[in-house]
N, C-alpha and C positions, 0 to 999 in steps of 0.2 A: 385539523386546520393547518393546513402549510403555506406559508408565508416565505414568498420568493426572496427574501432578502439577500440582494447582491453587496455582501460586506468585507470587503478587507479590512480588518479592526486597524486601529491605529496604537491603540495601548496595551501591553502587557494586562491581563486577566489576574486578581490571585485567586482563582480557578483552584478546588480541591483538585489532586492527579486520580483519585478513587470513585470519579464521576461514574454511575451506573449505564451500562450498555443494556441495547433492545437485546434482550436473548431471546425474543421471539420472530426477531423481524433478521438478524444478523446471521448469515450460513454458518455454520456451525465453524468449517476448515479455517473459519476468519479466526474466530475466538470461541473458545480454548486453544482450538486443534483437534483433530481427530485422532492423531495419539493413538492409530490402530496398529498392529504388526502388519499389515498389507494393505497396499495400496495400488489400484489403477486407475490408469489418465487416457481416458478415451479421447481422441483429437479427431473430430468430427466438422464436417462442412455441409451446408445446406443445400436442398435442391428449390422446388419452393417455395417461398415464404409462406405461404400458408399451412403448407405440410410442414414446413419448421414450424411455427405457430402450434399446431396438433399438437407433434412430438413435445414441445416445451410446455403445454397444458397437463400431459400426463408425467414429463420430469418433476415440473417444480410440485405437485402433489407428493412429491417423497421427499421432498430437498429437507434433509435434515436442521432445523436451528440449533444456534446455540446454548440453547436450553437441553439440546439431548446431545451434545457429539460426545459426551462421556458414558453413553449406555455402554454395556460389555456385548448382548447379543446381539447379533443380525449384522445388517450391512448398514452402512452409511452413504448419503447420495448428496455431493453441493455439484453447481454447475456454474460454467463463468463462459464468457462470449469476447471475442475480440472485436476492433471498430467496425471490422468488415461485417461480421457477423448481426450485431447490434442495426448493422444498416439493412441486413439480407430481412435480417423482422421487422425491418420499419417502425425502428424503436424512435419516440419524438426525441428530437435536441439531439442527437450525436455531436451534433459542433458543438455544442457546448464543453465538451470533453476535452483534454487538454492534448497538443499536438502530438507527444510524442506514442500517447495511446493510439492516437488515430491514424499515424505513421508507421505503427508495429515494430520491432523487434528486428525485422530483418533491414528495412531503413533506414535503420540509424548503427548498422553493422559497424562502419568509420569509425563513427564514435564513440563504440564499445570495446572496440581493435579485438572484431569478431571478422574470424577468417573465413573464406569460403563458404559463405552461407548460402549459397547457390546448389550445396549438396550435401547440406544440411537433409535430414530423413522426413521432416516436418518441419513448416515455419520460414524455409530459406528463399521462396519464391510463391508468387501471387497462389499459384496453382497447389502448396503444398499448405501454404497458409488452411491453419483450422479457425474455422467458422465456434465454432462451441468447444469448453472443456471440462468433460465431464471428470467428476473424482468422485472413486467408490473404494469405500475403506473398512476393514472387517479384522476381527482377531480371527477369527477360525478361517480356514480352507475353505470349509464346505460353503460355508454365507457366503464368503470372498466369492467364491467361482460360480456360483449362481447369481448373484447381483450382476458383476461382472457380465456373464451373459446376458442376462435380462436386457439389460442397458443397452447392447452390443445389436441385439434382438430387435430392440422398441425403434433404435436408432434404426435401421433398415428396414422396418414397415413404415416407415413414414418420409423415405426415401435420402436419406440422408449417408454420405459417402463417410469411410471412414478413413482418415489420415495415418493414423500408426494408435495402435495399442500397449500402455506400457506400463510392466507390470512392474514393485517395489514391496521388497521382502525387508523387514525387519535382521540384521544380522546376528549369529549364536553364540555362543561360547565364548572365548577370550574377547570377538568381539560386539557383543551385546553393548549395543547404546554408543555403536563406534562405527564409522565408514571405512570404506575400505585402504585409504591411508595408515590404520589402526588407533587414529586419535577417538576421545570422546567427543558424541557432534552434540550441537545447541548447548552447550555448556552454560551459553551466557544470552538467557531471551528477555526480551524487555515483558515486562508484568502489568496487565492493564486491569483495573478495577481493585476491591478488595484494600484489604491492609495494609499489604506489601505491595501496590502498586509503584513503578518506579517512573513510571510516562504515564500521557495522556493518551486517549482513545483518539481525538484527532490526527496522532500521529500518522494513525491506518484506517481508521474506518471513517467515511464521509459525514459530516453532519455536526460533529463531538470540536470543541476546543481543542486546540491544539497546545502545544510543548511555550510557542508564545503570546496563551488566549486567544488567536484566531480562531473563527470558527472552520473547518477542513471544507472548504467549498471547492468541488473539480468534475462539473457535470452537471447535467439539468434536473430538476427538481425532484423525478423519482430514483436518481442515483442518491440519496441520503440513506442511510446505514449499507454502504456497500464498500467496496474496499479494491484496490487495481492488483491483480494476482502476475507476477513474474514467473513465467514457467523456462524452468531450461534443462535439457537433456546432458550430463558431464560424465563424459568417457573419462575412468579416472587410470590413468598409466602408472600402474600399482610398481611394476618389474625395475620401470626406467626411476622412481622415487628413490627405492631401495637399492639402488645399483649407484645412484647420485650421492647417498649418504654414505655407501661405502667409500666410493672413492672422492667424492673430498673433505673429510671426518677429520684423517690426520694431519691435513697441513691447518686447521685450527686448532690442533692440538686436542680434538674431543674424540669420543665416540659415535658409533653413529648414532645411537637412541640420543645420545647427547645433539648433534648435531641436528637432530628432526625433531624436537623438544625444542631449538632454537628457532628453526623454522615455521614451528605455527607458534611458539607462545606458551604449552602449555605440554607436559608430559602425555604421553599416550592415554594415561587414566583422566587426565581430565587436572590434575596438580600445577600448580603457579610453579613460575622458576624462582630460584632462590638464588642468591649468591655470597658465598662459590657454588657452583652449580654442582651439585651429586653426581655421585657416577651413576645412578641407575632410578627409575621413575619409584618415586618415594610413594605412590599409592595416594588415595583420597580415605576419609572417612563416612562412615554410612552412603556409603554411594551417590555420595552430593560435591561436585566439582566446586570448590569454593571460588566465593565471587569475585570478581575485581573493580576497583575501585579507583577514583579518578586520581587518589594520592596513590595509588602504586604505579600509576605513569607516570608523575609527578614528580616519586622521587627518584625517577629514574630517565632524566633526561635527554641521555646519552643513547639509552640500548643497552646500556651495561648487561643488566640482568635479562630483562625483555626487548628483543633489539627492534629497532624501530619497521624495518622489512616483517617483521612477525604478524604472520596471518592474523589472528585474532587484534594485535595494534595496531594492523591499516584496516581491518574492518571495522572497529570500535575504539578510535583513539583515544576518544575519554577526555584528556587534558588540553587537549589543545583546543583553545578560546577562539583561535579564528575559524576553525573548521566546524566551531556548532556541534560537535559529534551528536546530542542530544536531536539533533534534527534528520539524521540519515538512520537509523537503527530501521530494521526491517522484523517482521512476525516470519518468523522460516519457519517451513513446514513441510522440508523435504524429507525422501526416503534412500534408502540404497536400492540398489537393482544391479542384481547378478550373482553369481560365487565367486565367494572372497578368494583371492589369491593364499595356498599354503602357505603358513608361518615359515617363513625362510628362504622360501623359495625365490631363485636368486633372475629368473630368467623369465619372461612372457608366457604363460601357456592357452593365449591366442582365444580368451576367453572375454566377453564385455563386461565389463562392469563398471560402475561408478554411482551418480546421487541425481536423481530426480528431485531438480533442485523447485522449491515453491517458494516464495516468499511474496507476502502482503506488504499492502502501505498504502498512504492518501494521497502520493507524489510519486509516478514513476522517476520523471525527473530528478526529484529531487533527493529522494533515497535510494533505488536501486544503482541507477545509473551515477549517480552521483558517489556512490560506493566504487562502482566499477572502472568508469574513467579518471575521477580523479584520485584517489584510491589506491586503489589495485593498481591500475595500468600504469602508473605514474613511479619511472623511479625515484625522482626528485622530492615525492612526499613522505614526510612532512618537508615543506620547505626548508631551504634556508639552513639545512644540514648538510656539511661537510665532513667527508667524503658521501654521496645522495647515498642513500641506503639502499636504494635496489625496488625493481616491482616485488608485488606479492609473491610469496616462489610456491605458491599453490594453485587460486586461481587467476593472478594475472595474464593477459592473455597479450605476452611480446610473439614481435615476429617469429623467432628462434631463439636460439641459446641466451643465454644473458646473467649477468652477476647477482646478486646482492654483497654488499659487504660489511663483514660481523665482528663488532667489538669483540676486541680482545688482550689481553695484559702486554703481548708486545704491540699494537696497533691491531690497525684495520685488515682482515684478509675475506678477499676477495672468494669468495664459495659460485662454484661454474653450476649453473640448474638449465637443464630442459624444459619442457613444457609439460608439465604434470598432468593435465587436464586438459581434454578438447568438446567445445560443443557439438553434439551433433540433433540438435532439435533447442526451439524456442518458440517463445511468442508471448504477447502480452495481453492481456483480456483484463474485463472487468468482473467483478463478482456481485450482481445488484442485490440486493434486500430481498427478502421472500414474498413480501407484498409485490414488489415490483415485479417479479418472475410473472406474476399473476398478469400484471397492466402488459407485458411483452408480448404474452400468449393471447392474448387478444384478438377474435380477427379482425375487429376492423381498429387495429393497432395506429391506422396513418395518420389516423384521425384523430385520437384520443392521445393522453396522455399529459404530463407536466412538461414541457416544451421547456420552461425558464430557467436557469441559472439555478443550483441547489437554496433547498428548502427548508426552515424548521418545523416538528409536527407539534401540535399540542400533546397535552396531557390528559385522559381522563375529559378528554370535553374542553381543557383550558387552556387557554397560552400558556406556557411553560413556562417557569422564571426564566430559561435561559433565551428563551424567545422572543421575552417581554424586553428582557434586559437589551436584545439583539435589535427589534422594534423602535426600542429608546433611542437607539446611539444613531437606527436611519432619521426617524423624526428631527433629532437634534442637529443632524450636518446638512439635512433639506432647509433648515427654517432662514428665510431669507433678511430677516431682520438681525439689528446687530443687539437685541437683549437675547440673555438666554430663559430661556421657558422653565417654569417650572411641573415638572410631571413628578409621579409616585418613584419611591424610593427605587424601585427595578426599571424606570426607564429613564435612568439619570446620564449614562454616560454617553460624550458622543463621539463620533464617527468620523470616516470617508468614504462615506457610500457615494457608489457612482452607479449611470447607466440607470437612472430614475425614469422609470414611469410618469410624465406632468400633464393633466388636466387641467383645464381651465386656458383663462386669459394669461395666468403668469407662467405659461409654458414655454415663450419667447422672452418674456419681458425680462428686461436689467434688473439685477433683484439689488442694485444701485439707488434707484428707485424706482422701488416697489411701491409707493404711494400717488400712482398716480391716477388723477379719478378720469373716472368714463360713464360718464351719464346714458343710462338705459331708461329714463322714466318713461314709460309707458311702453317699454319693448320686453316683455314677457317672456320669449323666443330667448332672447339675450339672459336674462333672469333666471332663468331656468337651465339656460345651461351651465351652470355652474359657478357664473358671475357672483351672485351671490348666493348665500344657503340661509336658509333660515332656521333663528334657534331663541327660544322663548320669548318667540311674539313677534320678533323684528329682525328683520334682513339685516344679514352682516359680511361683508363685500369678502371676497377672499382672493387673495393676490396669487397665489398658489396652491393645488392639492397634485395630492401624491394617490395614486393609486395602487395600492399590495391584491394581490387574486388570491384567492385563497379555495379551496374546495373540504367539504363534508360529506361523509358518508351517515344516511339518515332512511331506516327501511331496506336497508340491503340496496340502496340506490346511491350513485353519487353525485353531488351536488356543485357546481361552481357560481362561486360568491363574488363581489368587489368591497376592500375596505376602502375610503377613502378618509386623507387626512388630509384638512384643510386649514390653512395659515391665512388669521384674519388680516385685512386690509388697515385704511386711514382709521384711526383711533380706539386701536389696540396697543398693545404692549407697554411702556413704560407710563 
């Protein structure tokens, strides 16, 4: 049963954070992750829509949930669509989607102080723009490169062009569980479900509460358990990093591991900084980067120990109350791609490498981007600090050269960084639910589908308590009268739901006064339309009802329903 409830809650939720996820309906690369050693990102564009349609009929039959993305054999298959894409299938609702999805990645370049995306390899213009993005992910070679193919395969009998292929290898040796910078990557992931949950599911996947009881509404009814995928292609300038650390190490008076330890935050291994800071990466134990905590920014104000420019402190600030950090956190689920730069190696050897960067969420706006422009690209953040501490000197994306400047026992000194990283491929897609893959591939897609503003499902046949509860709070900020109703203990709280569906006579009317009578004796026509309704015996006028759609699936068939809730007239309520 899904119930379009358009709700922006109004009050905070005490919402357990270990709310259970579909693992049946959710792609797998959403939640857990796929967690393979290889990884590739077919960027795909459609020819016609109904050959797209084909082709996504035989995709989403392998699209892995997340009930399996932790097998060890075989390949893994999720697939995601950009707005263009979503439109080439004549998916219903696309406006419903929120602008910056439907604007894409290359768009809103200004406002990401993304350069040249005009030649960009994928993503930087209408014509390189990918339509689909498939992700297939394997431990082994062998599964890896036949999946891989197959995909590559299925995608061109069904006429479908390919944008760039990109492959991502897990890195060996010293640096196993490390990018090619040499740090330890995702040290610090947000945890959704379970014991150790540390957020909400709303944060990322559609449908689920969020971080402040909201429920994550961003798309039309069959976007619920889907998630907005941020793909970007990062050419990582390994020669120019290490050539940066050497020379200016000494006028802060450090070394350079010392100096790139300041830089992102955290030693090579994955180790918190200490102060006085060590001369050399003190190591972690059991191969677990231990975690950080809103009092280790806290009590560290200034930068002293972790300076405020420190990659992992403008991606995750933690402490700071105005910034919500709890509200931007992103599910990353990039990989590396290329050979690592030799240990020491002082000088470019003209080879690509960098991080096929992915990350989930329920807000491009609001997380990814909101990471990046205000964030990263921002020297002035966190506010209100003098001397500004500089952009991120990883992936902030300034025009050219530019400072940060690093606490230090005689003051501030100014550290000269280039540009460590450059994009060269983007884009922004959504990742719908596995039932949904189904409703897309559809052919007669134009016509069918959940059009409305997201939805709750039942359970097991029921309204869900969290649906019921959701129900309750529209009931409550529709009822035009100034008593409050009394309903069951889960549809107690209320709302500001807007954009109501209204039936009847009180679809105009001043709900000021709402008791105004209108005599229908002997007009039926009138009576029947919803004027009054009749309920144990006797007609009872109703000033207003509300209409929710709802649909069933019953015999392998599916069904579309109307609930109507109706608010009685003259002498009711108090």
């Amino acid at each position: 049963m899904n119930l379009p409830l358009n709700l922006p809650l109004n009050l905070p939720l005490n919402l357990p954070l270990n709310l259970p996820v579909d693992l049946d309906e959710i792609q797998g690369n959403v939640t857990p992750g796929f967690a393979t050693r290889r990884q590739a990102f077919v960027l795909l564009r459609f020819g016609e829509p109904a050959k797209a349609r084909e082709w996504l009929a035989e995709v989403a039959r392998g699209v892995a949930p997340a009930r399996h993305a932790g097998v060890k054999d075989g390949a893994l298959v999720n697939v995601a669509f950009s707005a263009a894409g979503l439109a080439q299938l004549g998916a219903p609702g696309v406006d419903h989607f929120p602008e910056e999805f439907r604007q894409g990645m290359a768009a809103r370049a200004a406002l990401l102080g993304d350069h040249d995306v005009e030649r960009w390899e994928a993503g930087g213009t209408v014509d390189t723009e990918a339509h689909a993005l498939v992700i297939v992910g394997a431990r082994a070679s062998r599964a890896f490169e036949a999946a891989v193919a197959r995909e590559r395969r299925r995608a061109r009998a069904h006429g479908l062009a390919e944008v760039a292929v990109y492959l991502g290898e897990a890195l060996d040796g010293a640096l196993r569980k490390h990018e090619h910078f040499g740090y330890r990557d995702s040290a610090s992931q947000p945890v959704l479900g379970g014991a150790d949950a540390d957020t909400r599911a709303g944060e990322f996947i559609l449908g689920y509460p969020d971080e402040e009881g909201r429920p994550a509404l961003a798309g039309p009814g069959w976007a619920s358990n889907g998630s907005f995928l941020v793909f970007r292609r990062l050419r990582q300038h390994v020669a120019a990093f290490r050539a940066t650390l050497a020379r200016e190490a000494g006028a802060a008076g450090l070394t350079a591991e010392q100096l790139g330890a300041k830089l992102v935050g955290r030693w090579p291994s994955g180790a918190t900084l200490a102060e006085p800071l060590p001369s050399r990466d003190p190591g972690i134990r059991n191969d677990t980067p231990p975690a950080i905590a809103r009092a280790d920014f806290e009590s560290d104000p200034e930068g002293t120990r972790t300076p405020l420019f420190a990659h992992i402190r403008k991606a995750h600030p933690r402490a700071l109350d105005a910034a919500t950090p709890g509200r931007h956190r992103l599910l990353r689920r990039g990989i590396p791609y290329g050979p690592p730069l030799p240990a020491g190696a002082a000088k470019d050897d003209g080879q690509d490498r960098g991080l096929l960067f992915v990350a989930y969420q329920a807000s491009i706006a609001r997380q990814f981007e909101h990471i990046q422009r205000q964030w990263f690209n921002r020297p002035d953040f966190p506010a209100g600090v003098q001397p500004e501490p500089g952009a991120d000197p990883l992936v902030g994306q300034p025009s050219g050269r530019h400072e940060v400047r690093l606490p230090t026992p005689r003051g501030h000194v100014a550290i000269g960084l280039d540009r460590f990283v450059t994009v060269t491929a983007g884009g922004y897609f959504f990742t719908p639910s596995i039932p949904a893959l189904a409703l897309l591939a559809r052919p007669n897609l134009q016509i069918t589908g959940d059009t409305r503003p997201m939805s709750y499902k039942a359970q097991d046949g029921k309204l869900s308590a969290d649906a019921a509860r959701l129900l309750g709070e529209f009931i409550h900020q529709q009822n035009p009268y100034p008593w409050q109703m009394e309903l069951p203990m889960d549809l107690e709280r209320p709302s500001n739901a807007e954009d109501v569906e209204k039936e009847g006579p009180g679809k105009h009317r001043d709900q000021a006064n709402a008791f105004t009578v209108v005599d229908v004796t002997g007009d039926r026509e009138r009576f029947m339309e919803g004027l009054f309704w009749y309920f144990g015996g006797k007609p009872r006028r109703m000033s207003k009802a509300i209409r929710i759609e709802y649909t069933y699936t019953a015999d392998n068939k599916e069904y579309k329903q109307h609930l109507l809730i109706g608010y009685e007239g003259a002498g009711g309520g108090m």
